[in-house]
C-alpha positions as CSV (number, residue, x, y, z in Angstrom):
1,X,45.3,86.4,41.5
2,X,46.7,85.1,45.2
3,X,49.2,83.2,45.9
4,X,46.7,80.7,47.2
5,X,44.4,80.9,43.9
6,X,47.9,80.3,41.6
7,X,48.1,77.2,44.3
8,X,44.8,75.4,42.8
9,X,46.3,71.8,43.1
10,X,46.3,69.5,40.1
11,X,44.8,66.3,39.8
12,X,46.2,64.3,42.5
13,X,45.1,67.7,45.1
14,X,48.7,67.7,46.0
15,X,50.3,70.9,48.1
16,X,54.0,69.9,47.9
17,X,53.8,66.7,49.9
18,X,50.9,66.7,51.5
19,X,47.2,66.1,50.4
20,X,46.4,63.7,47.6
21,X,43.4,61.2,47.9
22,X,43.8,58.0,49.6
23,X,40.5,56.5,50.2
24,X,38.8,53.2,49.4
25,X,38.3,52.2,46.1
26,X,34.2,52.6,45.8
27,X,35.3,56.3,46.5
28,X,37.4,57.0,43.9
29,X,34.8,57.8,41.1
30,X,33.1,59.6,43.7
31,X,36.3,61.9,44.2
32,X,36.5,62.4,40.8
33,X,33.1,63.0,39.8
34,X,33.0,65.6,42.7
35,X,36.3,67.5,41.6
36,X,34.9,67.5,37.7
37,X,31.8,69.0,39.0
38,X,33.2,71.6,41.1
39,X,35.5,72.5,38.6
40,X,32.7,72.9,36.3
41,X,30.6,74.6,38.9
42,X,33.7,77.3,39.6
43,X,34.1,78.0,36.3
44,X,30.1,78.9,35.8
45,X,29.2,82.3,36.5
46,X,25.6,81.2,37.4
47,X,27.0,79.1,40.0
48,X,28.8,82.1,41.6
49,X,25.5,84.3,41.2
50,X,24.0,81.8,43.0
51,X,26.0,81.5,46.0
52,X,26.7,85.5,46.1
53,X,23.3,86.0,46.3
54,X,22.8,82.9,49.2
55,X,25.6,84.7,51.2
56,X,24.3,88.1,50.4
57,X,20.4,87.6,51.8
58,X,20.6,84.1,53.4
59,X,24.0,84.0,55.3
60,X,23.9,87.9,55.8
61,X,27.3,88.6,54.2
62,X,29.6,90.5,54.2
63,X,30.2,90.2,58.1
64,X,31.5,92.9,60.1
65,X,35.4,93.9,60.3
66,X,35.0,95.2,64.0
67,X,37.8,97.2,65.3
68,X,38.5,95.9,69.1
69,X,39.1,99.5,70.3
70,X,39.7,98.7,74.3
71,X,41.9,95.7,73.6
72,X,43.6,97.6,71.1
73,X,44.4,100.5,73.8
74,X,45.4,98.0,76.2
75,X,47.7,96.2,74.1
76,X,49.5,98.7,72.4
77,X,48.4,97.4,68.9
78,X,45.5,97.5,66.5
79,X,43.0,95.0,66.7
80,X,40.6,94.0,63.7
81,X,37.9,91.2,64.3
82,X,36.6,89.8,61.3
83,X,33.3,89.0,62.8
84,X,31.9,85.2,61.3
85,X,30.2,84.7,64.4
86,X,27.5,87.1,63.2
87,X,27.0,84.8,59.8
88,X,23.5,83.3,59.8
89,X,23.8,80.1,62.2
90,X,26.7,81.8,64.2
91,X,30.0,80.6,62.2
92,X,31.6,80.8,59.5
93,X,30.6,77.0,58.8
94,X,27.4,78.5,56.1
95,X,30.5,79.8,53.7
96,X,31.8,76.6,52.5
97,X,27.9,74.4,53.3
98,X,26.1,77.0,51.1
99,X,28.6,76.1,48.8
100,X,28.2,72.6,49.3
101,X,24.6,72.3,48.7
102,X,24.2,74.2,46.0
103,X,26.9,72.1,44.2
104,X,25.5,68.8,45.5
105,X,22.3,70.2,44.2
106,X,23.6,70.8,40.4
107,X,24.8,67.1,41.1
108,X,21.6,65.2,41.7
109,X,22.2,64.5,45.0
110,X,19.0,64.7,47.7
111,X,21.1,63.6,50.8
112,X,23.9,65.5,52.9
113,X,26.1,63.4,54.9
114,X,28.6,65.6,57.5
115,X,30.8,65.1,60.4
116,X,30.8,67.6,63.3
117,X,32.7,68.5,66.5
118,X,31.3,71.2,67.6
119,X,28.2,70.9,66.1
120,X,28.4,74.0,64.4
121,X,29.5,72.0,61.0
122,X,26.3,70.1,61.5
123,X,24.1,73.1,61.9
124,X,25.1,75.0,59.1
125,X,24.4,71.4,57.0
126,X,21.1,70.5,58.9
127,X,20.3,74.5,57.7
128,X,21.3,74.2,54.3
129,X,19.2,70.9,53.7
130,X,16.2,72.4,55.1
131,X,16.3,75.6,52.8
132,X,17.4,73.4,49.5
133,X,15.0,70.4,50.6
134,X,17.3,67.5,51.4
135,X,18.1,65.0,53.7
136,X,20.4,65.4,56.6
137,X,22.5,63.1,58.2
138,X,25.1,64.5,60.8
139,X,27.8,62.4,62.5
140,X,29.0,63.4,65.9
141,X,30.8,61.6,68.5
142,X,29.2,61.1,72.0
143,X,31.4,62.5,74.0
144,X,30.9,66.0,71.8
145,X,26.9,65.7,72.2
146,X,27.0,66.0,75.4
147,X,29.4,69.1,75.8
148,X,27.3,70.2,72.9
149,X,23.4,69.9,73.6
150,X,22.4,73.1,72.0
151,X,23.4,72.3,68.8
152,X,22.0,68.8,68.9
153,X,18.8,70.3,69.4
154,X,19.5,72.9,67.1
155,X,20.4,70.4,64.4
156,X,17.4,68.1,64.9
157,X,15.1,71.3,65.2
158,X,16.3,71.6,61.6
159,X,15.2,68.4,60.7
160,X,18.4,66.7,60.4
161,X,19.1,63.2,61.9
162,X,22.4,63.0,64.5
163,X,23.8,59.6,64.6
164,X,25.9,59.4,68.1
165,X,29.4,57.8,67.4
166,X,30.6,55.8,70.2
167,X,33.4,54.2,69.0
168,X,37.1,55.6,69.8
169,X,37.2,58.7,71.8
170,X,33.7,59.9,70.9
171,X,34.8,63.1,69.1
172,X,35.4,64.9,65.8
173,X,38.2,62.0,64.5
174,X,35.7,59.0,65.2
175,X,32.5,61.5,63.6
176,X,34.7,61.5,60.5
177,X,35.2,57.8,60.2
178,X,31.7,56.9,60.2
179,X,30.8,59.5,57.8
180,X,32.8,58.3,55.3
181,X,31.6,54.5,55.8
182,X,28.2,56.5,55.7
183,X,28.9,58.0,52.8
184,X,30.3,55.0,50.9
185,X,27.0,53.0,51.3
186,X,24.9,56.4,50.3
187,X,27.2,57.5,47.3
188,X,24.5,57.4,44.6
189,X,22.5,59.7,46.4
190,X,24.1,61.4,49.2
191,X,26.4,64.1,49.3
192,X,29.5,64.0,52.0
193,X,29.6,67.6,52.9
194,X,33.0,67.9,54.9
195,X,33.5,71.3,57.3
196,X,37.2,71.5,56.8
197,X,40.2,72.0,54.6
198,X,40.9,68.3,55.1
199,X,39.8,64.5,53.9
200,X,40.8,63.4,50.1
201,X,41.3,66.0,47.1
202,X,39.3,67.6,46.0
203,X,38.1,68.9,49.5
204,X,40.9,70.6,51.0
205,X,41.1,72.9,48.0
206,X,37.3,72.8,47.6
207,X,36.7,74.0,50.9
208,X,38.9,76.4,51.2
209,X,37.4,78.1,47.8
210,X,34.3,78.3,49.5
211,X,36.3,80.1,52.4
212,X,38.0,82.2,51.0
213,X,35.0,85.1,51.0
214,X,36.4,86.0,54.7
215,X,40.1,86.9,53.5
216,X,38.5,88.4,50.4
217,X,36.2,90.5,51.9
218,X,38.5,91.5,55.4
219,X,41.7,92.8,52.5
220,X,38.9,94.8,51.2
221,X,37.6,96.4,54.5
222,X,40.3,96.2,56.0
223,X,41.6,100.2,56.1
224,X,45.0,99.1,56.2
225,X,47.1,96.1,55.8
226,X,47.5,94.2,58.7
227,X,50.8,93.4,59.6
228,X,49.6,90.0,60.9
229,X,46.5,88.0,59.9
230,X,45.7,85.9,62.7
231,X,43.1,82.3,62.6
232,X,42.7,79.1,65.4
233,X,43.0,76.0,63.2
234,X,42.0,72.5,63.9
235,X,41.3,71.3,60.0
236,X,41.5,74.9,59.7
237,X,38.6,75.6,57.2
238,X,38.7,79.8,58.3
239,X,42.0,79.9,58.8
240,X,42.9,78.8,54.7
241,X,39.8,81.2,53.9
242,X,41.5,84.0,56.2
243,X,44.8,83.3,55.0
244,X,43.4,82.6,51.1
245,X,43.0,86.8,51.5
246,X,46.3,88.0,52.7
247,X,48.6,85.4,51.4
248,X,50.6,87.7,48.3
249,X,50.8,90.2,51.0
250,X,53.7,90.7,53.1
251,X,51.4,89.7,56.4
252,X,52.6,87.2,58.8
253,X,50.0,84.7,58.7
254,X,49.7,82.9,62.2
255,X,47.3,79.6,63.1
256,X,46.5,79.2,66.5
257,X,46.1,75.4,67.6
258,X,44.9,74.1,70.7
259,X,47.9,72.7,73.3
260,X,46.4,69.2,73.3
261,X,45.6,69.1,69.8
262,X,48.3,70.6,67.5
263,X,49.4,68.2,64.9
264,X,51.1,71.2,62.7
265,X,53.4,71.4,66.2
266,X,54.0,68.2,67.7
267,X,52.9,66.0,65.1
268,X,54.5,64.1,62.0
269,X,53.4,63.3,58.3
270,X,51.5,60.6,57.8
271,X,47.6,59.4,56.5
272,X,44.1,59.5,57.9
273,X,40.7,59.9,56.2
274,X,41.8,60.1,53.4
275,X,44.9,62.9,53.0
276,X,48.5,62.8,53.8
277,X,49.5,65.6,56.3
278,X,50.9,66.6,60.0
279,X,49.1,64.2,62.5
280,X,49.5,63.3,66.0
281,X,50.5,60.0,65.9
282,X,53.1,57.3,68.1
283,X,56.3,55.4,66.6
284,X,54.2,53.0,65.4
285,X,52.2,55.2,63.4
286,X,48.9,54.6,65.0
287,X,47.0,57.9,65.8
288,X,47.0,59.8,68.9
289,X,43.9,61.5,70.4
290,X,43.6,65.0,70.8
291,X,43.0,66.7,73.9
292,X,41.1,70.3,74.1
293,X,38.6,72.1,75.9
294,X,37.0,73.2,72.6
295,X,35.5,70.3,70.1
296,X,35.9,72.1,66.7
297,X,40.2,72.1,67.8
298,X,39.7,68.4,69.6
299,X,41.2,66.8,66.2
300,X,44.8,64.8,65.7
301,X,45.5,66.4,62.3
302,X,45.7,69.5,60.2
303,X,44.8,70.4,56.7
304,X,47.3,69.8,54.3
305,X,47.7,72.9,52.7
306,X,48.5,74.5,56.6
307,X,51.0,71.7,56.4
308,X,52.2,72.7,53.1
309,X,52.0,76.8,54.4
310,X,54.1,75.6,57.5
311,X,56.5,73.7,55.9
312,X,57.5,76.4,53.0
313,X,57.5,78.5,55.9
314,X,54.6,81.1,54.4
315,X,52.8,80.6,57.6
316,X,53.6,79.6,61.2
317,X,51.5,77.7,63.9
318,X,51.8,78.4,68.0
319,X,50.1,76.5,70.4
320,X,47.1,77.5,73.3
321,X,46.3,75.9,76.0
322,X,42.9,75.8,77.6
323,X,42.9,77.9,79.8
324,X,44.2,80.8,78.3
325,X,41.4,80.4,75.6
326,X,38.7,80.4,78.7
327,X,40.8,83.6,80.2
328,X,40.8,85.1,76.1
329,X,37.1,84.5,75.8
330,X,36.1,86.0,79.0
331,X,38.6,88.9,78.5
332,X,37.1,89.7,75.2
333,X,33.7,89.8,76.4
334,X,34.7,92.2,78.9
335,X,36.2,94.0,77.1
336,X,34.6,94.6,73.4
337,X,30.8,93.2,74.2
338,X,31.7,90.2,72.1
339,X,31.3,86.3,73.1
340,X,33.0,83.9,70.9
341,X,33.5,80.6,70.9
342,X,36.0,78.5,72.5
343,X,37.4,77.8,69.1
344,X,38.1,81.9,68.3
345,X,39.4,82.4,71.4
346,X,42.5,79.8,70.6
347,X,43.4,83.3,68.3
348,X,42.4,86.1,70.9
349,X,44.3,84.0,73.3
350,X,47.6,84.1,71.3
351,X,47.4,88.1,70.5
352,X,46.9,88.8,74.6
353,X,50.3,86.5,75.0
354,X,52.5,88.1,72.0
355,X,51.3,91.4,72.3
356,X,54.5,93.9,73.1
357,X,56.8,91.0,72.9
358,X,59.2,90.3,69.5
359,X,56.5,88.1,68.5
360,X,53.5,90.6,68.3
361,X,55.9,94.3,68.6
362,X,54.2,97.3,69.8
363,X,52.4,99.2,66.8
364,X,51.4,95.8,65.1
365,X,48.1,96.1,62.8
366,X,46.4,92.6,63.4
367,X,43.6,90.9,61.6
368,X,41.8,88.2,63.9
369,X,39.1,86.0,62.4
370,X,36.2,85.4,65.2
371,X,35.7,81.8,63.4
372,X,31.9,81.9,65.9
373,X,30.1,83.0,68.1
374,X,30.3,81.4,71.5
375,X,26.5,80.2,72.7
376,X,27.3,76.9,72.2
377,X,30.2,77.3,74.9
378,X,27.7,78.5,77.3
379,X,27.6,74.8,79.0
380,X,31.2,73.9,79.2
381,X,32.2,77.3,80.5
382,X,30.0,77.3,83.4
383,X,31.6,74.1,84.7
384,X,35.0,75.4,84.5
385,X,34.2,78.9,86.2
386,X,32.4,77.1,88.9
């Protein structure tokens, strides 16, 4: 058992002080409902053939641990990418949807509500309601469609219906809000399928179960242990599934935030959508927006068991700015054949910078998770490189 696993939070989804479930009161039996069932489901070795068989033939698991051999020569280290953009729908967003459904299924639901940034959150769901035969409703904020156009299409392709957000800044914190006011109308029959390790217990811990198959499987490919295990986090969904892998091992376990979004960094404890954790926020208390060139990192907060992970001091989170993630992306393509998104290169960014410093010494054995793949970037990098 993992130190994560033993870390299975009680009722009340606490990790130390952050988490718990602070949400209206017509979502309380909701909450509850959902963490009885998924405790049920967890515990149900039919369940778990289920979903290994869904990752095994559907989501085309287990994904490549690639070794970066000409970054590795060039930086003096070893490199390891474990390679989620080459999951079906280009992320490792089908881990904890698959999931999801299949529990939302076993509840009688027929409707998925999500929230995307990125869109790749909403792809994966729109995907997952086609193959189980549900409804789709996907959240995204305005500003994010239009850096995002291929997976709108994508999305709707799949049958799934995008509501534009327009309220706020038009990203991933305002395509939150009106999912859950979509979700408390719908709650008899819809399903609030949330990407990351973040809203009220039980999701943080819920999604991060459904994550943890990329730690899992990278320990076990993995030819030796890394020295340092290495994730970009915005809720940080891969990052707790990296870290879920690696964390009763002596790795250092590093989270890689965007510059203009990292709550675990410059923010302070406090509450939004649902869970208590770091947030970018002013004196007053009111919450800031985030800034960053990619939309899965655009988000004011952080998952609360990163802030727990930081806090105890288990884990530790640096910061990126934009354009050392463009210079990463197009310095791994280069280099390794590989095009990731905007998100992963928040990671590959960091490992270029630390590499033969005391932060990243010569020799080091890293593990990097390639969160996706980087298609959906195609748009936004062409107008910075122009």
């Amino acid at each position: 058992m993992t130190v994560l696993e033993s870390m299975a939070p009680p009722t009340g989804g606490r990790f130390g002080d952050f988490g718990g479930r602070y949400v209206p009161e017509s979502l309380v039996p909701a909450c509850a409902a959902l963490e009885t069932a998924f405790r049920e489901a967890w515990a149900d070795a039919t369940f778990h053939e289920r979903l290994a068989e869904l990752r095994s033939v559907y989501a085309g698991r287990p994904t490549a641990l690639t070794p970066a051999t000409t970054l590795s020569a060039d930086l003096g280290i070893t490199l390891m990418l474990k390679r989620e953009d080459l999951a079906h729908t280009g992320s490792h967003k089908i881990n904890n949807v698959l999931g999801q459904a299949l529990l939302a299924q076993r509840m009688g639901k027929t409707r998925l509500i999500a929230e995307t940034g990125a869109g790749q959150h909403g792809v994966a769901t729109a995907t997952a309601a086609a193959l189980f035969g549900m409804r789709a409703t996907i959240y995204m904020g305005e500003r994010d469609m239009a850096r995002q156009r291929l997976n709108v299409f994508r999305m709707e392709l799949l049958g799934a219906e995008v509501i534009p957000v327009t309220a706020g800044s038009r990203t991933l914190k305002d395509a939150t809000n009106e999912a859950m006011r979509g979700w408390v109308a719908a709650v008899e029959e819809a399903h609030f399928c949330l990407g990351s390790t973040a809203g009220p217990h039980p999701y943080p811990w819920l999604v991060r179960q459904f994550q943890r198959v990329i730690g899992e499987e990278a320990r076990a490919q993995a030819p030796v242990h890394p020295d340092v295990v290495v994730a970009c986090v915005g809720g940080g969904s891969n990052a707790a599934g990296t870290f879920a892998g690696f964390a009763d091992t002596r790795a250092r376990l590093v989270g890689v935030e965007a510059a203009g979004g990292a709550a675990m960094t410059h923010g302070r404890p406090g509450v939004v959508h649902g869970y208590r954790s770091m947030l970018l926020q002013d004196e007053q208390g009111q919450i800031l927006e985030a800034e960053s060139i990619s939309a899965g990192l655009d988000y004011p907060g952080i998952g609360p068991e990163h802030a727990h992970l930081g806090a105890t001091g288990r884990a530790e989170y640096v910061t990126v700015t934009d354009d050392e993630a463009v210079a990463a992306l197009g310095r791994l393509a280069r280099a390794e054949g590989i095009i990731c998104a905007l998100e992963s290169a928040h990671a590959v960014a960091w490992v270029l910078r630390a590499a033969g410093t005391p932060e990243l010494p010569a020799g080091s054995t890293v593990l990097l998770t390639l969160s996706g793949r980087g298609d959906k970037d195609m748009a936004t990098l062409a107008g910075v490189t122009e």
